[in-house]
C-alpha positions in Angstrom: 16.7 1.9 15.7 17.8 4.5 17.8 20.2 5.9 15.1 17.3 6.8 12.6 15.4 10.1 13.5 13.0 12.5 12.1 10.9 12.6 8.8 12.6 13.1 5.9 10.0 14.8 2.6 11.1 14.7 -0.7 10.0 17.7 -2.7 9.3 17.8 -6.1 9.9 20.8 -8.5 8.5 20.7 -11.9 8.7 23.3 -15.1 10.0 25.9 -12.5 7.2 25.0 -9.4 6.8 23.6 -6.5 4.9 21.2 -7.0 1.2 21.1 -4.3 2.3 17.9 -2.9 5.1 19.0 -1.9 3.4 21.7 0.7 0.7 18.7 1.6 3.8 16.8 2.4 5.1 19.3 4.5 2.2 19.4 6.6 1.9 15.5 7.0 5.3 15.7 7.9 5.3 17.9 10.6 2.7 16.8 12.4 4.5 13.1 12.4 7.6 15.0 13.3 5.9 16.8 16.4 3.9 13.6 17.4 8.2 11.9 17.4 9.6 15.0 18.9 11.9 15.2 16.3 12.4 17.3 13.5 11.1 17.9 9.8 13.8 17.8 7.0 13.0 17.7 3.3 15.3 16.9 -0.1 15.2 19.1 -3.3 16.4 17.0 -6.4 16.5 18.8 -9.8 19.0 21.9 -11.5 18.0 25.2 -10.6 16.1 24.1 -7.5 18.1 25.8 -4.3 15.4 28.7 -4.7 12.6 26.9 -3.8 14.5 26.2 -0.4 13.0 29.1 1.5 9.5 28.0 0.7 10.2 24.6 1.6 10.8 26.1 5.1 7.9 28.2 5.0 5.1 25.2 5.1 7.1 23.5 7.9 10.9 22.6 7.1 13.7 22.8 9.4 16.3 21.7 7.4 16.3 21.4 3.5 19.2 19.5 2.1 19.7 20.6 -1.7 21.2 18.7 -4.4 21.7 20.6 -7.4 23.2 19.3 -11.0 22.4 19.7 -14.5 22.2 16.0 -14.6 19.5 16.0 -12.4 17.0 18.5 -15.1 14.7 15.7 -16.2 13.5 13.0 -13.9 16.0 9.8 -14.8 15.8 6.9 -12.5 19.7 5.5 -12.3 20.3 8.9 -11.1 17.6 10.0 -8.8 17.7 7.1 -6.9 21.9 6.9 -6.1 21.1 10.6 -4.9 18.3 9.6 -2.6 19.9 6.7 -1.5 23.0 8.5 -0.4 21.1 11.5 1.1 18.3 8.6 3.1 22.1 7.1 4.3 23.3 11.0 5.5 20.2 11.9 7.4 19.2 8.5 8.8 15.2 9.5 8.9 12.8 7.7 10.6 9.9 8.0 8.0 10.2 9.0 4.5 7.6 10.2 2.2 6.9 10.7 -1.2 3.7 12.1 -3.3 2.3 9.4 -4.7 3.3 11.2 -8.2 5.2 9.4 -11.3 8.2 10.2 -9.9 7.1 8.7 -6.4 5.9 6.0 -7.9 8.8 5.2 -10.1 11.5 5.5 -7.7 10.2 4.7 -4.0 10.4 0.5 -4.9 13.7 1.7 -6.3 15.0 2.7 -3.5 13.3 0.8 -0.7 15.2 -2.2 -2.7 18.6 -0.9 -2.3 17.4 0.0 1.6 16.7 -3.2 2.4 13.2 -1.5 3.7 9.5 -1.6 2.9 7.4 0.9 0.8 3.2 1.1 1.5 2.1 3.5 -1.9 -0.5 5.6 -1.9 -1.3 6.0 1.2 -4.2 8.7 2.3 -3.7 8.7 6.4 -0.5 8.8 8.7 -0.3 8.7 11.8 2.3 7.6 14.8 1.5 5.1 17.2 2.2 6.7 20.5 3.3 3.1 22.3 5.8 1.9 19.7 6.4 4.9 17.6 6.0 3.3 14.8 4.1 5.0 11.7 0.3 3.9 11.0 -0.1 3.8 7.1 -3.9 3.9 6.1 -4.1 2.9 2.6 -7.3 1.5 0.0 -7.5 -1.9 -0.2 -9.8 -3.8 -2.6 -11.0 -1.3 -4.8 -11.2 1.2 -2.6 -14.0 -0.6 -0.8 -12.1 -0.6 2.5 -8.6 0.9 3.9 -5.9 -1.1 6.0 -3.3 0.0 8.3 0.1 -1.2 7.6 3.1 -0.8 9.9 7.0 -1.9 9.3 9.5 -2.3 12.0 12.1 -2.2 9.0 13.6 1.9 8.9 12.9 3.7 7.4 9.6 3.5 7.0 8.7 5.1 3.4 5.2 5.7 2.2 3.8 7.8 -1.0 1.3 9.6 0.0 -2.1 10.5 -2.2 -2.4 14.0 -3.6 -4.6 15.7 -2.0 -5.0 13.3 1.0 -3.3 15.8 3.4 -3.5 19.6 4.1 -0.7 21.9 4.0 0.1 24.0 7.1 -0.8 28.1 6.8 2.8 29.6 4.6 4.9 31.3 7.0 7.4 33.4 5.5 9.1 33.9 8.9 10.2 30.5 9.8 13.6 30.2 9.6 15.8 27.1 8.5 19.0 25.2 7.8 19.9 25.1 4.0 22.6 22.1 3.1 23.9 21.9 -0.3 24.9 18.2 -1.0 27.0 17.7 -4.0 25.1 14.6 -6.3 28.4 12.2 -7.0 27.0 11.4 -10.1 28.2 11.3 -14.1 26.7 11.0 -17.1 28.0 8.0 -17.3 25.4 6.2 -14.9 22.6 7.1 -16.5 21.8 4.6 -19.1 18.6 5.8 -20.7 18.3 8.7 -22.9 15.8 11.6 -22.5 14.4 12.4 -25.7 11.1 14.0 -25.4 8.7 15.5 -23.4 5.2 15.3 -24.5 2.8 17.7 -22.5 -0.5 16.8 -22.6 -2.9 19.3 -23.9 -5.9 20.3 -21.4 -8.3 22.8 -22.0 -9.6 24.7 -18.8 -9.0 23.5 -15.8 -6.5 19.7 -15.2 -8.7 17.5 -14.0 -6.6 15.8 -10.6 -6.7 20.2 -10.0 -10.1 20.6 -10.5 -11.9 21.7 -7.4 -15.2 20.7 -8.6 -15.2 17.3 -11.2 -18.3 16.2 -13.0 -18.1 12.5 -13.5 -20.6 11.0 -16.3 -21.4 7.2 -16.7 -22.6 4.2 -19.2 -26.1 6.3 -18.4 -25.0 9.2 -20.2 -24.8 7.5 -23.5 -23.3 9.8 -25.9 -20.2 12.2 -26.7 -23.6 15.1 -27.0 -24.3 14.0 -23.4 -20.8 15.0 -22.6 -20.8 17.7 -23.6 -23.8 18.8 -21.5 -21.5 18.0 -18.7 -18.5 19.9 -20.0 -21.0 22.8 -19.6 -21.5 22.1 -16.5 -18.1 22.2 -15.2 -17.3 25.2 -17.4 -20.1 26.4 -15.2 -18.6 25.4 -12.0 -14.8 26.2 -13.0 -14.0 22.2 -13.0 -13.7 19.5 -14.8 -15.3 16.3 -16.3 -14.3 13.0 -15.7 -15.9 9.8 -16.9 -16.3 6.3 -16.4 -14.4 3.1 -18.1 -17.4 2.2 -19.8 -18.0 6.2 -21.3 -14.2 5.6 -22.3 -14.6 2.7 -24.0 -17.7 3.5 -26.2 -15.0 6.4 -27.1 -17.6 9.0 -25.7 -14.5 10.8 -24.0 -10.7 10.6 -24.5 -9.3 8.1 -22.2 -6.9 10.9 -20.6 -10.4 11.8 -18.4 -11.1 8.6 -17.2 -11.1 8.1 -13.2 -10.9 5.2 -11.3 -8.8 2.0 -10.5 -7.1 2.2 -14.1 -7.7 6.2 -14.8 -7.0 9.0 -12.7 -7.8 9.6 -9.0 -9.4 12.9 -7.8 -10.2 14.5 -4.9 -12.1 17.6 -5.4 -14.1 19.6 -2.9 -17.3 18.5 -4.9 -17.7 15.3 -7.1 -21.2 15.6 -9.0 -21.9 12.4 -10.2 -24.0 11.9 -13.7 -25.3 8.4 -14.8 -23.0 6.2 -13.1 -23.4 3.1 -11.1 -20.7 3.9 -8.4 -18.7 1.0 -9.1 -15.8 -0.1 -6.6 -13.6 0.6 -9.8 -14.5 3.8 -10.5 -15.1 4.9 -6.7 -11.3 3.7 -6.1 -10.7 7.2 -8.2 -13.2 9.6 -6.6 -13.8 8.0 -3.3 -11.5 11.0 -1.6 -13.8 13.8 -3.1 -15.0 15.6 0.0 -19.0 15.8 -1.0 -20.6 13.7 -3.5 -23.3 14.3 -5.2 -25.1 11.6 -7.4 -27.6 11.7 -10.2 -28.5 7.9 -11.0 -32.6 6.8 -12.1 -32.0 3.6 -10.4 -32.5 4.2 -6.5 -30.7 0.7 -5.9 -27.2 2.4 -7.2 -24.2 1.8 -5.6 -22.7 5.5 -6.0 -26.3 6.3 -3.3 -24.2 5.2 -0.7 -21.1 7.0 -1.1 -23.0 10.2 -2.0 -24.3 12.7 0.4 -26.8 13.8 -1.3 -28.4 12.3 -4.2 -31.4 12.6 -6.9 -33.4 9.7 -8.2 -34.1 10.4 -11.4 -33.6 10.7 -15.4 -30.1 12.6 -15.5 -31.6 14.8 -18.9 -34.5 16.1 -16.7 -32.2 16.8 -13.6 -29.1 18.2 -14.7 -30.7 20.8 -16.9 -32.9 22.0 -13.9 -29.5 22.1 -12.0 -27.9 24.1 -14.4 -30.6 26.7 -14.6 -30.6 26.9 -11.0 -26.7 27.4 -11.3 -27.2 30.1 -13.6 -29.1 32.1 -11.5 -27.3 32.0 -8.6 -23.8 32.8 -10.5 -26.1 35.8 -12.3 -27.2 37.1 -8.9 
């Protein structure tokens, strides 16, 4: 054990950015890398990535180790994971994470496989235990209704990590840093599927997992007109809507804003919630939200106790009164 040291992040880079869970990363990692006594390293995978090197030391890196290659443009698993696995075997860390991203979820099982190691995915507390130094990984268990903590005495230790779960440190642009550039060792060769497309979704306004503010609707909103009322609303409030299985299903709203245990997961500063029953599904998706506000007629609802504040009541007499209320304090 004494052989492995530090945390090791792996950064992601995507359409020319750093991605946001990189920097949240960042600041998990350093805090785990200060509670070991032992330093913060990070990876940059991709073509055209060394740039983002400096910034990757400016939320908390010491070291960034950069791998570079034209092969590496478009996320392909039989490559990305022989490049992790040879840079995990060059730095030795103790703890490795990942965002809890497509790409972190593709490739972490990958490569705790060929590790010999463990993985706990999506995680949304770390922590090191002071007597054993081991890493405490608090994750959602059963629907969200509770969390566990996991540990692994196999090393690394490698976790994805929820977006939005941690906080990134304050940018400083002074901290200064060890850039390595580590050739991949790959060929074209050992990539055996084909990269033929990339569809981008198209989103109106604000993406939804970005939305600071999401308003989610229910059954109890029982119409695609209903929607929209809540569309307004987030227009309003510079967000975003998201919705329920159910709403999906009656094909009141696309499937691509559905949150939950089978849609997306969210975490906005403020989840107003329309109509819906709160159900350990849907609360898997939106339990992270930092206030919740819900709007249900039946005071018996589930989503009462995970809200802070909530109003009993018909959800077409109380959202409109919101909304005017809204209005005049954005007028004023």
């Amino acid at each position: 054990m004494a052989e492995y040291k530090g945390v090791l992040v792996c950064g992601e880079v995507v359409e020319g950015k750093l991605v946001g869970i990189t920097t949240e990363l960042l600041g998990c990692g350093r805090k785990l890398a200060d509670s070991l006594g032992e330093g913060l390293s990070a990876v940059l995978l991709g073509s055209g990535v060394k740039g983002f090197a400096s910034e990757v030391i400016a939320y908390g890196a010491d070291k960034v180790y950069v791998v570079d290659d034209p092969l590496l443009k478009d996320y392909q698993p039989d490559a990305y994971v022989v490049v992790m696995e040879k840079i995990v075997k060059q730095v030795m860390p103790r703890v490795l994470l990942m965002g809890q991203t497509s790409l972190g979820r593709d490739l972490v099982p990958r490569l705790a496989f060929r590790l010999n190691t463990a993985v706990s995915m999506d995680c949304v507390e770390l922590a090191i235990d002071p007597q054993s130094k081991l890493l405490l990984q608090t994750r959602p268990v059963y629907g969200g209704n509770a969390k566990a903590i996991f540990t692994t005495e196999s090393l690394p230790q490698m976790v994805t990590v929820r977006s939005k779960a941690m906080s990134p440190l304050p940018r400083d642009g002074s901290r200064k840093g060890e850039v390595v550039d580590v050739p991949a060792g790959i060929d074209a060769s050992m990539i055996k599927a084909k990269f033929v497309q990339k569809v981008k979704e198209e989103v109106a306004g604000v993406k939804l997992e970005d939305a600071p503010v999401v308003v989610g609707g229910g059954r109890g909103v029982g119409s695609t007109e209903g929607f929209k009322q809540l569309e307004e609303l987030a227009r309003m409030l510079k967000g975003a809507v998201g919705a329920t299985r159910p709403a999906v299903d009656n094909g009141w709203v696309p499937s691509t804003v559905q949150v939950g245990l089978t849609g997306k997961i969210v975490t906005p500063e403020l989840y107003i919630a329309v109509a819906l029953s709160g159900s350990s599904q849907h609360m898997a998706g939106c339990s992270g939200s930092k206030t919740i506000v819900a709007i249900n007629k039946d005071p018996e609802a589930n989503i009462f106790k995970e809200a802070a504040f909530g109003v009993v009541g018909d959800w077409k007499q109380a959202l409109p009164a919101f909304m005017q209320k809204v209005k005049e304090l954005l007028a004023g």
